[in-house]
mmCIF file as Biopython writes it, N, C-alpha, C and O atoms, coordinates in Angstrom:
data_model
#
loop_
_atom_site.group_PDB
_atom_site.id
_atom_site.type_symbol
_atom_site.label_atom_id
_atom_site.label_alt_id
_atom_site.label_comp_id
_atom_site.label_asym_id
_atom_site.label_entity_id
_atom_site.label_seq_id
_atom_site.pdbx_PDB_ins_code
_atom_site.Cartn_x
_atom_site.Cartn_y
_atom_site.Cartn_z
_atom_site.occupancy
_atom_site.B_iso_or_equiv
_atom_site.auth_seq_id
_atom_site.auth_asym_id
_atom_site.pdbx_PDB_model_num
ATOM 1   N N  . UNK A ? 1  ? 96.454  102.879 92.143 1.0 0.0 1  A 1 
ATOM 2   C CA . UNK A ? 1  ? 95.852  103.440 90.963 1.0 0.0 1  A 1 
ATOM 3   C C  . UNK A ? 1  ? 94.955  104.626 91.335 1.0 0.0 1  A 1 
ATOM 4   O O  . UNK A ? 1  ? 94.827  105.519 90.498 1.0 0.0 1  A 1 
ATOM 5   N N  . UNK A ? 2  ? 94.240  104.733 92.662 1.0 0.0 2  A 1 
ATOM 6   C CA . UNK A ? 2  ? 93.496  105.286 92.789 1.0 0.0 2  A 1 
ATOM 7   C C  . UNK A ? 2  ? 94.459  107.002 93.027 1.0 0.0 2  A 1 
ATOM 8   O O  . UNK A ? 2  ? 93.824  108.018 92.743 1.0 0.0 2  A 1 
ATOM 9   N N  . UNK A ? 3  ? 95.703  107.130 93.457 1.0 0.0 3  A 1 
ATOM 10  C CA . UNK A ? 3  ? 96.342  108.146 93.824 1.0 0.0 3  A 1 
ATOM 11  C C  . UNK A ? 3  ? 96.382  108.890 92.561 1.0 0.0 3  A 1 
ATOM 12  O O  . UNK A ? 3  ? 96.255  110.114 92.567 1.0 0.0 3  A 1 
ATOM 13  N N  . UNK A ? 4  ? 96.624  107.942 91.011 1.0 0.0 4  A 1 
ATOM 14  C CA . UNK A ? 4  ? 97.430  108.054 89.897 1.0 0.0 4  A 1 
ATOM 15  C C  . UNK A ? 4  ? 95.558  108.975 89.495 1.0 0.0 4  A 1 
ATOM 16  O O  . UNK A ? 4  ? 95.388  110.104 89.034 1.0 0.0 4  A 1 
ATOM 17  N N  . UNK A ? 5  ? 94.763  108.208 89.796 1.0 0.0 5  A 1 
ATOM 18  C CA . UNK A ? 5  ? 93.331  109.180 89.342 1.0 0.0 5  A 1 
ATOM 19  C C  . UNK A ? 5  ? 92.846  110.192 89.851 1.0 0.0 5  A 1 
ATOM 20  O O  . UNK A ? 5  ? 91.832  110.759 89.442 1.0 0.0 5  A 1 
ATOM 21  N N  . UNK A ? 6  ? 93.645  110.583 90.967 1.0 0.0 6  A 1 
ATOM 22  C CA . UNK A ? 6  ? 93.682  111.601 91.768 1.0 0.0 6  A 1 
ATOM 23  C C  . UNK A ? 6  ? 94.449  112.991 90.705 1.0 0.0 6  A 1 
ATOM 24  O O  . UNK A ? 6  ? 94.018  114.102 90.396 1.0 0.0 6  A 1 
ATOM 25  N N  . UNK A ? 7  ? 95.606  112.339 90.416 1.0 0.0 7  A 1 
ATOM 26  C CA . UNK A ? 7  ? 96.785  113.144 89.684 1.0 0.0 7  A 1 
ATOM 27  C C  . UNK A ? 7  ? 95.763  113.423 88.519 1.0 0.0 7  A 1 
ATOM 28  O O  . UNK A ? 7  ? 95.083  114.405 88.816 1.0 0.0 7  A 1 
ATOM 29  N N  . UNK A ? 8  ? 95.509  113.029 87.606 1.0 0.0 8  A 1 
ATOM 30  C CA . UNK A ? 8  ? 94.498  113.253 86.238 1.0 0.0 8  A 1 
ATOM 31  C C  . UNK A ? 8  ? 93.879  114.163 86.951 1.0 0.0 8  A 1 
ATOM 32  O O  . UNK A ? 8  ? 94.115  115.354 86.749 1.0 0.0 8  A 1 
ATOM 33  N N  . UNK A ? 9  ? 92.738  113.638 88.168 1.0 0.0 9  A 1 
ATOM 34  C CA . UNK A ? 9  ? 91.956  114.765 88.237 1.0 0.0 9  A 1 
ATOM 35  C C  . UNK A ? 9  ? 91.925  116.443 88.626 1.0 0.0 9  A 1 
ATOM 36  O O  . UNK A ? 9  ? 91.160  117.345 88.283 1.0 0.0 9  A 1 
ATOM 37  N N  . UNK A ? 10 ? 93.264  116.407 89.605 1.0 0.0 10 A 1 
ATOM 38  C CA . UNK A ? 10 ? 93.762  117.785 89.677 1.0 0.0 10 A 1 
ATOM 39  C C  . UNK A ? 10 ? 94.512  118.369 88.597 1.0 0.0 10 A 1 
ATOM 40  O O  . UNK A ? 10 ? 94.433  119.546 88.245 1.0 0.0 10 A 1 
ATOM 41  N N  . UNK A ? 11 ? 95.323  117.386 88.037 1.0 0.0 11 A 1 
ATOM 42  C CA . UNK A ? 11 ? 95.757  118.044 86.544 1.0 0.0 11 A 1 
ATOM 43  C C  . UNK A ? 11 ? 94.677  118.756 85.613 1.0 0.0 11 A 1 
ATOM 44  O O  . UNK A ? 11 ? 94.751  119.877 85.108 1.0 0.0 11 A 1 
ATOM 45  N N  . UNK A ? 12 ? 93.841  117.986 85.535 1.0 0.0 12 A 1 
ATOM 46  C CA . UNK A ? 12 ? 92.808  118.963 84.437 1.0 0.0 12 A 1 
ATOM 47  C C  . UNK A ? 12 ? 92.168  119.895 84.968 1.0 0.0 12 A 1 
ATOM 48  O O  . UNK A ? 12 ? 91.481  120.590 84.221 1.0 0.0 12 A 1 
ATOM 49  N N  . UNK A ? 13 ? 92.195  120.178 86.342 1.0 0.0 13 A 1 
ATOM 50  C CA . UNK A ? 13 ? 91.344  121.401 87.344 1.0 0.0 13 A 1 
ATOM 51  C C  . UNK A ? 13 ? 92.659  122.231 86.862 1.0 0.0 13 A 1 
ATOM 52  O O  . UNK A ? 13 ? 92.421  123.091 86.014 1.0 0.0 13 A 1 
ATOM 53  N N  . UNK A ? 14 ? 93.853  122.111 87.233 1.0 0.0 14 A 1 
ATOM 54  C CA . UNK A ? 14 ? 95.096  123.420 86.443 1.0 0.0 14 A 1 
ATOM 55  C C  . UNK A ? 14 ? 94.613  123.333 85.776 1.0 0.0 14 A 1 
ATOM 56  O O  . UNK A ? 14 ? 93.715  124.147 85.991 1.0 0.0 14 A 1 
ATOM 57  N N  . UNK A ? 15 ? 94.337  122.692 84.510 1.0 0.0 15 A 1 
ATOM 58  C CA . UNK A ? 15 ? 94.545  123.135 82.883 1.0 0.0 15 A 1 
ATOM 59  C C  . UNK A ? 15 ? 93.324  123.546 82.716 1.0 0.0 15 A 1 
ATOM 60  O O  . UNK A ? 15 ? 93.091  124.003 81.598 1.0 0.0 15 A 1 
ATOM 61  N N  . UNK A ? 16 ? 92.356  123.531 83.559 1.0 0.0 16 A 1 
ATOM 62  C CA . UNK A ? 16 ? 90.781  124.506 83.191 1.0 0.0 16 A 1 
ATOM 63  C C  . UNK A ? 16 ? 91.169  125.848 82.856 1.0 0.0 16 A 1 
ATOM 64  O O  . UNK A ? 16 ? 92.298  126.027 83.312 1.0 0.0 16 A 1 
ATOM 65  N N  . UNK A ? 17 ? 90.777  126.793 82.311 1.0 0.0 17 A 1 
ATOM 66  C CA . UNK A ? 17 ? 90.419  127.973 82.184 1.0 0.0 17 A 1 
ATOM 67  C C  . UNK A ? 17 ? 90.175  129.090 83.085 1.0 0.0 17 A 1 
ATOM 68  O O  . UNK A ? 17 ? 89.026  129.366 83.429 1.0 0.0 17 A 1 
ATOM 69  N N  . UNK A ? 18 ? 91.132  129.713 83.468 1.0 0.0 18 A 1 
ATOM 70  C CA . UNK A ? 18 ? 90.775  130.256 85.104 1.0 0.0 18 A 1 
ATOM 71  C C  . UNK A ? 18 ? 90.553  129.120 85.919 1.0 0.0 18 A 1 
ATOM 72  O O  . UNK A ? 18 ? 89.515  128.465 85.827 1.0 0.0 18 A 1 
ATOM 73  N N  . UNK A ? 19 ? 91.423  128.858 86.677 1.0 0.0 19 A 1 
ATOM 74  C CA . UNK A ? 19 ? 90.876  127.566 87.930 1.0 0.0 19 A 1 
ATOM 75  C C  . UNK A ? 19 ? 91.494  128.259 88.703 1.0 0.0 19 A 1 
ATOM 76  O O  . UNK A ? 19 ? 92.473  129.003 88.652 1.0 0.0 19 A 1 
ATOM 77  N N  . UNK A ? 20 ? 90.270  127.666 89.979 1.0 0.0 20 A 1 
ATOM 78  C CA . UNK A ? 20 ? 90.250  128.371 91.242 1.0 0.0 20 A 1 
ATOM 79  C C  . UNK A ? 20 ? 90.785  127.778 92.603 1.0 0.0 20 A 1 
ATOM 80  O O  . UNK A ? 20 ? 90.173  126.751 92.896 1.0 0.0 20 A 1 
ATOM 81  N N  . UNK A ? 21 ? 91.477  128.033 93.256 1.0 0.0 21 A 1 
ATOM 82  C CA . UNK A ? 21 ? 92.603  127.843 93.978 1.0 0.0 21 A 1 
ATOM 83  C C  . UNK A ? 21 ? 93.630  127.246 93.637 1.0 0.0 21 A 1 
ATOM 84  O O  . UNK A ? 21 ? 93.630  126.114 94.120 1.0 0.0 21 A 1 
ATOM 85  N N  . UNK A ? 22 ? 94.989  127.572 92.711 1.0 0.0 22 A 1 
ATOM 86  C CA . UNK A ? 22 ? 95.440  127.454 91.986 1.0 0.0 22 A 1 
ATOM 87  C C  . UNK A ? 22 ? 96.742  126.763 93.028 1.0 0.0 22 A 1 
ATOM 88  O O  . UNK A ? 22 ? 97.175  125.627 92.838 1.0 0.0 22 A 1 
ATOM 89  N N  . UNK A ? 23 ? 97.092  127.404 93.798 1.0 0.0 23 A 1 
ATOM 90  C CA . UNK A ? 23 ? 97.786  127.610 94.843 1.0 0.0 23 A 1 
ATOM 91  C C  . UNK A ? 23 ? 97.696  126.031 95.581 1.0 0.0 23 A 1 
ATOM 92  O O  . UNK A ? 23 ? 98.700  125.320 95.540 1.0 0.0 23 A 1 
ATOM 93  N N  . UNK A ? 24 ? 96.514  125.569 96.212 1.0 0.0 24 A 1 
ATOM 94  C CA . UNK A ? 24 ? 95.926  124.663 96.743 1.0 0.0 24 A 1 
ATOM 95  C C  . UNK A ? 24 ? 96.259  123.467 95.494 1.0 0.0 24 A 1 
ATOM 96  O O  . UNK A ? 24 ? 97.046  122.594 95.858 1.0 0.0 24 A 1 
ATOM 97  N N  . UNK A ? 25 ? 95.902  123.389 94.528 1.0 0.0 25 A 1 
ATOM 98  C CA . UNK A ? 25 ? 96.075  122.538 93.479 1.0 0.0 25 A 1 
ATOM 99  C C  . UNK A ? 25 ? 97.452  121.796 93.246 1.0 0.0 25 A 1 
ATOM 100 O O  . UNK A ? 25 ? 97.875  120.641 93.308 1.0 0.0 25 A 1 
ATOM 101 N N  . UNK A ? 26 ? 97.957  123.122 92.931 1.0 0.0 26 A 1 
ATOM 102 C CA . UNK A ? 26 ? 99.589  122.870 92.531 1.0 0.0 26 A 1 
ATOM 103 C C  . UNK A ? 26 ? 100.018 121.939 93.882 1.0 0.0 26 A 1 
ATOM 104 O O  . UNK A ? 26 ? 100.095 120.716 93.758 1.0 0.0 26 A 1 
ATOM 105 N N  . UNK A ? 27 ? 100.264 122.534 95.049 1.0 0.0 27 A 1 
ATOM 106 C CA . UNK A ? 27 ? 100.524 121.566 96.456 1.0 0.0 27 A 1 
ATOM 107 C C  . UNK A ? 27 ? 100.075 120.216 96.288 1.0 0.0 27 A 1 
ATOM 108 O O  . UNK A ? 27 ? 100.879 119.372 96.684 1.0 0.0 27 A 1 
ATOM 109 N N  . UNK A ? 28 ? 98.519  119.601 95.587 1.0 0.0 28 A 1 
ATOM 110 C CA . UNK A ? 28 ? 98.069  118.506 95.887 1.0 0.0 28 A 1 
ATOM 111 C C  . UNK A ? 28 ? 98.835  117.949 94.609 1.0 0.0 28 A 1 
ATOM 112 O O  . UNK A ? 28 ? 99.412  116.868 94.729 1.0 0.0 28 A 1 
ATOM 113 N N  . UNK A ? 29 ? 98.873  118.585 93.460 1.0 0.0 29 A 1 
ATOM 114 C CA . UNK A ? 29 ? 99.746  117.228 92.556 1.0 0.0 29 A 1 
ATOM 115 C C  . UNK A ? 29 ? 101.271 117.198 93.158 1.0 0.0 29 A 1 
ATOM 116 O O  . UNK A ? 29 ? 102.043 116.425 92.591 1.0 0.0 29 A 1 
ATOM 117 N N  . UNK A ? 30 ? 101.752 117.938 94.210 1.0 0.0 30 A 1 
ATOM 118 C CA . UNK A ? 30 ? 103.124 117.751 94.445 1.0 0.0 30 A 1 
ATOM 119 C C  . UNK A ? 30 ? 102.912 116.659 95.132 1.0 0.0 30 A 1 
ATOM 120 O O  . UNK A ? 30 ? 103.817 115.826 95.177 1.0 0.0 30 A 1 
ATOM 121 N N  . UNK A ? 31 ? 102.074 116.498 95.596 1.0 0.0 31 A 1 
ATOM 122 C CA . UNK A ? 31 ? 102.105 115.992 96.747 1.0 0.0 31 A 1 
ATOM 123 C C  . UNK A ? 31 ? 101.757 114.525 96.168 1.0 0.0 31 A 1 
ATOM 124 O O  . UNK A ? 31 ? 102.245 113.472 96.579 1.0 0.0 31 A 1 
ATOM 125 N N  . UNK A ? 32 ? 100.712 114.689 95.016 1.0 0.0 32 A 1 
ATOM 126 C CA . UNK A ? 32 ? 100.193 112.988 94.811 1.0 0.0 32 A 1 
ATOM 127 C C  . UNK A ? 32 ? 101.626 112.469 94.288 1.0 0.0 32 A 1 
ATOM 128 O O  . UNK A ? 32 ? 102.084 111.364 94.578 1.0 0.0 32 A 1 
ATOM 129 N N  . UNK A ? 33 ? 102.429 113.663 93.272 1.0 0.0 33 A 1 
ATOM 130 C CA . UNK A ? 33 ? 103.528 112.896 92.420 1.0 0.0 33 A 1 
ATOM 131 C C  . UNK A ? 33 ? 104.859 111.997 93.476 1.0 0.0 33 A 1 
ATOM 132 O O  . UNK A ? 33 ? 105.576 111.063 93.117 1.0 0.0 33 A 1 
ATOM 133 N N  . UNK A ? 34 ? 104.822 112.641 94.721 1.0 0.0 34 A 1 
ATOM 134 C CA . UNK A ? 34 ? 105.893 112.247 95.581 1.0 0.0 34 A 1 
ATOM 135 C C  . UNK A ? 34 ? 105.347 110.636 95.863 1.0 0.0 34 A 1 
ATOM 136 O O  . UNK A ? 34 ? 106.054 109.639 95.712 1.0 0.0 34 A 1 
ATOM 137 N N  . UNK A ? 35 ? 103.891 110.635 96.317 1.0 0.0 35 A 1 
ATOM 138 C CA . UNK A ? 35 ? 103.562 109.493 96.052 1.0 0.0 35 A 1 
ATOM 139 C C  . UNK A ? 35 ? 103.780 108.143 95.419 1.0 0.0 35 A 1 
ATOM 140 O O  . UNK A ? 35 ? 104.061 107.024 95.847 1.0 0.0 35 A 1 
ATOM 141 N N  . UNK A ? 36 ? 103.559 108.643 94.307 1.0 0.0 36 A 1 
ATOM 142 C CA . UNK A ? 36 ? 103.532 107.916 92.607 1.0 0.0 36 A 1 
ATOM 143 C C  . UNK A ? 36 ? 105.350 107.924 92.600 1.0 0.0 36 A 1 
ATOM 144 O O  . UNK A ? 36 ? 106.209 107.086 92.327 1.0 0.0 36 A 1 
ATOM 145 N N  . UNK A ? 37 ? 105.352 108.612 92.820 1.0 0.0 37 A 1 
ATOM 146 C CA . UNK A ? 37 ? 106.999 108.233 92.416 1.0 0.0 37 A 1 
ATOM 147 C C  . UNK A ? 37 ? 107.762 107.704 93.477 1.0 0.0 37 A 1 
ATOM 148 O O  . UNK A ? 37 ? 108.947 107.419 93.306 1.0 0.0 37 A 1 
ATOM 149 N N  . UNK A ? 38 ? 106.902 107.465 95.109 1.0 0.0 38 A 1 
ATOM 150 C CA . UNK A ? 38 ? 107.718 106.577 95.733 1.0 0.0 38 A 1 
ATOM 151 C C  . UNK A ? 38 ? 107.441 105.508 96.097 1.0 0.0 38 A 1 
ATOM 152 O O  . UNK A ? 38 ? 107.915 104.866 97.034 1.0 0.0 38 A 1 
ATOM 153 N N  . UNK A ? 39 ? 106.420 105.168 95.168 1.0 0.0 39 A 1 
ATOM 154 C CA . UNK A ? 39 ? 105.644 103.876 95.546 1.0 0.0 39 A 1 
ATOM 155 C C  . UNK A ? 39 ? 106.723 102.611 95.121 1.0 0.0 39 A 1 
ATOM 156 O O  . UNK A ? 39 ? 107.412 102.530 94.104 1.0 0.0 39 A 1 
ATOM 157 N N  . UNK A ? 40 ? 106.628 101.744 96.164 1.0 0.0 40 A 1 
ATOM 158 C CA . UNK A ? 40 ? 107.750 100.804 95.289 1.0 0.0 40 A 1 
ATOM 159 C C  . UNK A ? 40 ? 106.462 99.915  94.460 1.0 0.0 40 A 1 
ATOM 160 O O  . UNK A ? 40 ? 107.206 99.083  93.940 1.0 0.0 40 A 1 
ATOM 161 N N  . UNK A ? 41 ? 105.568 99.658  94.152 1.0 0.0 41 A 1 
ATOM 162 C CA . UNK A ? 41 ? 105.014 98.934  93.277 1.0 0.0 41 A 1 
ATOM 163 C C  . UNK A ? 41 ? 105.722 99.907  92.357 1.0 0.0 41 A 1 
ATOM 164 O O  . UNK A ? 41 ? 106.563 99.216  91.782 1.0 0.0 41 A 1 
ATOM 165 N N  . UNK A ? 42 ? 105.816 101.138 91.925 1.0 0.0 42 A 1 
ATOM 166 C CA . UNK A ? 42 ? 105.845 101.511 90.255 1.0 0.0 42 A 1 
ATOM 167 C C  . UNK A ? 42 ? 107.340 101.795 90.352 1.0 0.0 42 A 1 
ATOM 168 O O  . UNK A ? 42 ? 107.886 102.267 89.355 1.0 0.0 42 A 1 
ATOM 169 N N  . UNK A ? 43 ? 108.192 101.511 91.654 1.0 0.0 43 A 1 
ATOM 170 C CA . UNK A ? 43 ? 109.754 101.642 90.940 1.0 0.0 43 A 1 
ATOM 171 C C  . UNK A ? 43 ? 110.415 100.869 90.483 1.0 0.0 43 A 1 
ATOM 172 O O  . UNK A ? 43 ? 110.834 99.831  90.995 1.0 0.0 43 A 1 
ATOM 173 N N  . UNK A ? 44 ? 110.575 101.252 89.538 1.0 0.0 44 A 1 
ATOM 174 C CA . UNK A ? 44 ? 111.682 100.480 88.523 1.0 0.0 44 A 1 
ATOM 175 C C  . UNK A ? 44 ? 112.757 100.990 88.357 1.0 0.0 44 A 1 
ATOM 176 O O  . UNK A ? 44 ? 113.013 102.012 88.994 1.0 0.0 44 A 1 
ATOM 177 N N  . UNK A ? 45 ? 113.797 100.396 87.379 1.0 0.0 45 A 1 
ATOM 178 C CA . UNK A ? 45 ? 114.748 101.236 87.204 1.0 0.0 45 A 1 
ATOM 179 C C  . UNK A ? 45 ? 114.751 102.386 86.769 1.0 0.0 45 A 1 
ATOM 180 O O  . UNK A ? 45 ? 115.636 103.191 87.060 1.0 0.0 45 A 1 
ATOM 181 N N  . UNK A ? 46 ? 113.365 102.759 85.695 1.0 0.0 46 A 1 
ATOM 182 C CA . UNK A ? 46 ? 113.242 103.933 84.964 1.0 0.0 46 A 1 
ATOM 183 C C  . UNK A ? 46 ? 111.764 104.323 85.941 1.0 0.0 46 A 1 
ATOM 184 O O  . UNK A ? 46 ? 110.769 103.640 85.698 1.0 0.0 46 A 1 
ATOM 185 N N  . UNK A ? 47 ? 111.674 105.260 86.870 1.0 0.0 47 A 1 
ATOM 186 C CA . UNK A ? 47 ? 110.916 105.727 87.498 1.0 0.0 47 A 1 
ATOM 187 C C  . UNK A ? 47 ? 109.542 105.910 86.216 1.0 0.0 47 A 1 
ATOM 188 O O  . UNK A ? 47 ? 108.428 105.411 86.060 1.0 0.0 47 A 1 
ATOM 189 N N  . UNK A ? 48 ? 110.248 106.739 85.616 1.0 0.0 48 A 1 
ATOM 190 C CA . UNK A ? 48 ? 109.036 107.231 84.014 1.0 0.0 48 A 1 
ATOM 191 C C  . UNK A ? 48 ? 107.866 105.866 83.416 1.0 0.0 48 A 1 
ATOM 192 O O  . UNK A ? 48 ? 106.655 105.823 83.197 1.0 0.0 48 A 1 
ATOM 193 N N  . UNK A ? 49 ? 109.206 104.705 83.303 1.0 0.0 49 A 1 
ATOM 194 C CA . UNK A ? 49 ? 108.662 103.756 82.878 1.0 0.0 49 A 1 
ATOM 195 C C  . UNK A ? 49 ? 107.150 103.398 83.738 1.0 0.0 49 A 1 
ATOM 196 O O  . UNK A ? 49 ? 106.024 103.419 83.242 1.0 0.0 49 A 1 
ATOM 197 N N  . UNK A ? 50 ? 107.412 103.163 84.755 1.0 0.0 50 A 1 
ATOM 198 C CA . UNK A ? 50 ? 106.644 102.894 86.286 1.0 0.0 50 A 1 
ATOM 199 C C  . UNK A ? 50 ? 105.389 103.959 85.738 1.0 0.0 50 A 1 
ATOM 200 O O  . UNK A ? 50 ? 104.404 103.378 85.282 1.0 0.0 50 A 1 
ATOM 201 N N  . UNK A ? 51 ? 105.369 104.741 85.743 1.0 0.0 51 A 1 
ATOM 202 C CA . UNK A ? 51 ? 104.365 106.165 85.752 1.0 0.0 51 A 1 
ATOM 203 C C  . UNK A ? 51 ? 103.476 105.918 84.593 1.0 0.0 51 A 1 
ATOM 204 O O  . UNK A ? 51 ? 102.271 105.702 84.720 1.0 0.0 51 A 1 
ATOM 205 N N  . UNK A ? 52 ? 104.153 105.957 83.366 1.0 0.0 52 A 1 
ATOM 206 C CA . UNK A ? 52 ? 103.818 105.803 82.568 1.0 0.0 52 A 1 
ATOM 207 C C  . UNK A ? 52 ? 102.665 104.811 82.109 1.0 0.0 52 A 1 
ATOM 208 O O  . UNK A ? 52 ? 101.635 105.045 81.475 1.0 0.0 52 A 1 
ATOM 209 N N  . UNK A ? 53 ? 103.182 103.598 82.647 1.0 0.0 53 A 1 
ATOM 210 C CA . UNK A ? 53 ? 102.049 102.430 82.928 1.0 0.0 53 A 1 
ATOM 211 C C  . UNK A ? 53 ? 101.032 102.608 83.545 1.0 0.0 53 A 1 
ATOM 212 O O  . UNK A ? 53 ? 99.991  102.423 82.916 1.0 0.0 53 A 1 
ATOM 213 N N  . UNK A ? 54 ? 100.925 103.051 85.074 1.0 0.0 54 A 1 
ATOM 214 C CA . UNK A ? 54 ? 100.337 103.552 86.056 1.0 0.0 54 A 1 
ATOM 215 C C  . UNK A ? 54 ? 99.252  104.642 85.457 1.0 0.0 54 A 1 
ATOM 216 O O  . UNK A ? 54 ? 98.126  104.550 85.946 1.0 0.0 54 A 1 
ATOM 217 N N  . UNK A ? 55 ? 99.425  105.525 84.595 1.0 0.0 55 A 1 
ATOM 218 C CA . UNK A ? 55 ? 99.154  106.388 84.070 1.0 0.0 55 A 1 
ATOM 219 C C  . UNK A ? 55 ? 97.864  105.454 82.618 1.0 0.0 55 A 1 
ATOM 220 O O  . UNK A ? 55 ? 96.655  105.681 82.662 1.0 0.0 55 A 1 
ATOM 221 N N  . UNK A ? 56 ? 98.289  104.799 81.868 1.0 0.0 56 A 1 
ATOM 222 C CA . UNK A ? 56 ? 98.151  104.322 80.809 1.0 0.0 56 A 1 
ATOM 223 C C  . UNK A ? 56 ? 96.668  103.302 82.340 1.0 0.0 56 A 1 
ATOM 224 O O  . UNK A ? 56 ? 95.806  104.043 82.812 1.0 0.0 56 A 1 
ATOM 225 N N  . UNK A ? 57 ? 96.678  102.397 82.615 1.0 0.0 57 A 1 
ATOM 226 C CA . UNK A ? 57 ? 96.180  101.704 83.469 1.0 0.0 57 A 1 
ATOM 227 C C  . UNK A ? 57 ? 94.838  102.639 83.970 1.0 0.0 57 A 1 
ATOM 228 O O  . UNK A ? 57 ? 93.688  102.202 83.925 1.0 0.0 57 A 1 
ATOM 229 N N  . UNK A ? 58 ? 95.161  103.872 84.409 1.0 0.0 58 A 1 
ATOM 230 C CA . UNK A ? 58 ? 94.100  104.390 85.136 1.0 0.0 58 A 1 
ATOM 231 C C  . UNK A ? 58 ? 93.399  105.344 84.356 1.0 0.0 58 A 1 
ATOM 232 O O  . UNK A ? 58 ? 92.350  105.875 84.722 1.0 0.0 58 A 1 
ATOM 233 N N  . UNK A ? 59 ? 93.869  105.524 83.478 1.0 0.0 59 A 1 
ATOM 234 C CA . UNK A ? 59 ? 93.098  106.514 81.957 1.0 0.0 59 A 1 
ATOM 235 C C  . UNK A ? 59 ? 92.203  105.367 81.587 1.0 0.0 59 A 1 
ATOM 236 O O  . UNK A ? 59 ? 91.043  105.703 81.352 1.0 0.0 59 A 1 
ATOM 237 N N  . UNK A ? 60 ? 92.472  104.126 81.486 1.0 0.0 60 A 1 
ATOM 238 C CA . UNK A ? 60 ? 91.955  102.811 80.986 1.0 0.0 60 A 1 
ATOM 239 C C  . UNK A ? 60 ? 90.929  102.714 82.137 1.0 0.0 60 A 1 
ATOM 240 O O  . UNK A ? 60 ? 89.797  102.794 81.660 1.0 0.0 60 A 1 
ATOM 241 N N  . UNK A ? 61 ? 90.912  102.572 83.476 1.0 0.0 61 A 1 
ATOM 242 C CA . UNK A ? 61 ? 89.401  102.157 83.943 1.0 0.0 61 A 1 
ATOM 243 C C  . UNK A ? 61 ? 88.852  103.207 84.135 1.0 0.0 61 A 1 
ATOM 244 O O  . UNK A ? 61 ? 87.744  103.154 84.670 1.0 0.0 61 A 1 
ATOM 245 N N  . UNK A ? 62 ? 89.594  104.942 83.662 1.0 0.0 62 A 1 
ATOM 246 C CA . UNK A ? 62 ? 88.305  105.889 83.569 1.0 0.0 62 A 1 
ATOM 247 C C  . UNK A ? 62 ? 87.457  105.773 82.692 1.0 0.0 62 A 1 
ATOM 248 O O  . UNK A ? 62 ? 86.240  105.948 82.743 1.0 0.0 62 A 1 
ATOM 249 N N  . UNK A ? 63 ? 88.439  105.320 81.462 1.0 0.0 63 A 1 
ATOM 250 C CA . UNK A ? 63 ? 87.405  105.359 80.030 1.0 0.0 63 A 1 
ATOM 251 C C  . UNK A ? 63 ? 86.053  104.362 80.545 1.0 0.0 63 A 1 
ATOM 252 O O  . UNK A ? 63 ? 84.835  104.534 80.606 1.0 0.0 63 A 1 
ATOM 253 N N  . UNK A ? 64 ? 86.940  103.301 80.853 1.0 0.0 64 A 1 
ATOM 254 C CA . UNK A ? 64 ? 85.991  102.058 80.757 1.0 0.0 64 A 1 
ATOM 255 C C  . UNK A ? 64 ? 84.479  102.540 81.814 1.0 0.0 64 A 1 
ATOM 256 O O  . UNK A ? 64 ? 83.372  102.091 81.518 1.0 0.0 64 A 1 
ATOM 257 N N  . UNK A ? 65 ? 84.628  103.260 82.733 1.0 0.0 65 A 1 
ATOM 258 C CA . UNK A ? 65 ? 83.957  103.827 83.906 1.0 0.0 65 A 1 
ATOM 259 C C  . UNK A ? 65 ? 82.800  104.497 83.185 1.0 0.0 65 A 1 
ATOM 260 O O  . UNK A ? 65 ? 81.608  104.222 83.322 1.0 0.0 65 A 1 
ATOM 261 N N  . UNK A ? 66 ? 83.330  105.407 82.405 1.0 0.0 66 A 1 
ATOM 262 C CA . UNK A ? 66 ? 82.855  106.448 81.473 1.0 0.0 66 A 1 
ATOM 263 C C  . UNK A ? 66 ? 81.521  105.935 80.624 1.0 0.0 66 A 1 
ATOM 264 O O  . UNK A ? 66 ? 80.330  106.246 80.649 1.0 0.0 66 A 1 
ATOM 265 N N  . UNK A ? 67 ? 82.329  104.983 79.852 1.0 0.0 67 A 1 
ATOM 266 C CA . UNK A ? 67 ? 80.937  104.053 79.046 1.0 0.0 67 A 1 
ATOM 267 C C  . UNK A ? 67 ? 79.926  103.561 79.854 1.0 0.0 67 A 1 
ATOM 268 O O  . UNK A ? 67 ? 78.758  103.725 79.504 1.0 0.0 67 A 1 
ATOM 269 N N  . UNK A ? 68 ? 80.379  102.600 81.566 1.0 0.0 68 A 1 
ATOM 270 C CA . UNK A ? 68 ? 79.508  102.137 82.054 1.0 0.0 68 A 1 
ATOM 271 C C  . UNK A ? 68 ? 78.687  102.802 82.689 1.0 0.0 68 A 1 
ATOM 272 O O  . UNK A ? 68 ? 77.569  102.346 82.925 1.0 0.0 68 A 1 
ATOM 273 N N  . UNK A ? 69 ? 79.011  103.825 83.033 1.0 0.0 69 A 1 
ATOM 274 C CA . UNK A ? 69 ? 78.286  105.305 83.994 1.0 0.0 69 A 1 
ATOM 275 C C  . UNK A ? 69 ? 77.943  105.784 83.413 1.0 0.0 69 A 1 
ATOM 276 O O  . UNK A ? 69 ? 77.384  106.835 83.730 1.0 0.0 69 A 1 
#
């Protein structure tokens, strides 16, 4: 989960407004997604399916993080 909060967090550094080392960024979500997508905990038959959860799961203990912090 912790890789999958990795992915969120460089995703929204791209989608900032001017973000800075753009170059560097792009490489690290390639790199977390090869991860995430070869993890056999999240393979399934539908790789997406796997992600998707994974995804749904770690948005869930940011929120929850969020309130307690």
């Amino acid at each position: 989960m912790q890789v999958q909060r990795e992915w969120d967090r460089v995703y929204r550094a791209l989608a900032a407004p001017r973000p800075y080392g753009t170059a560097e960024l792009r490489r690290r979500l390639l790199h977390l997604s090869a991860r995430i997508f070869t993890d056999p905990a999240w393979g399934t038959d539908r790789p997406s399916t796997g992600w998707a959860e994974l995804r749904h799961q770690a948005r869930r203990v940011d929120g929850e993080a969020g309130r307690h912090g």
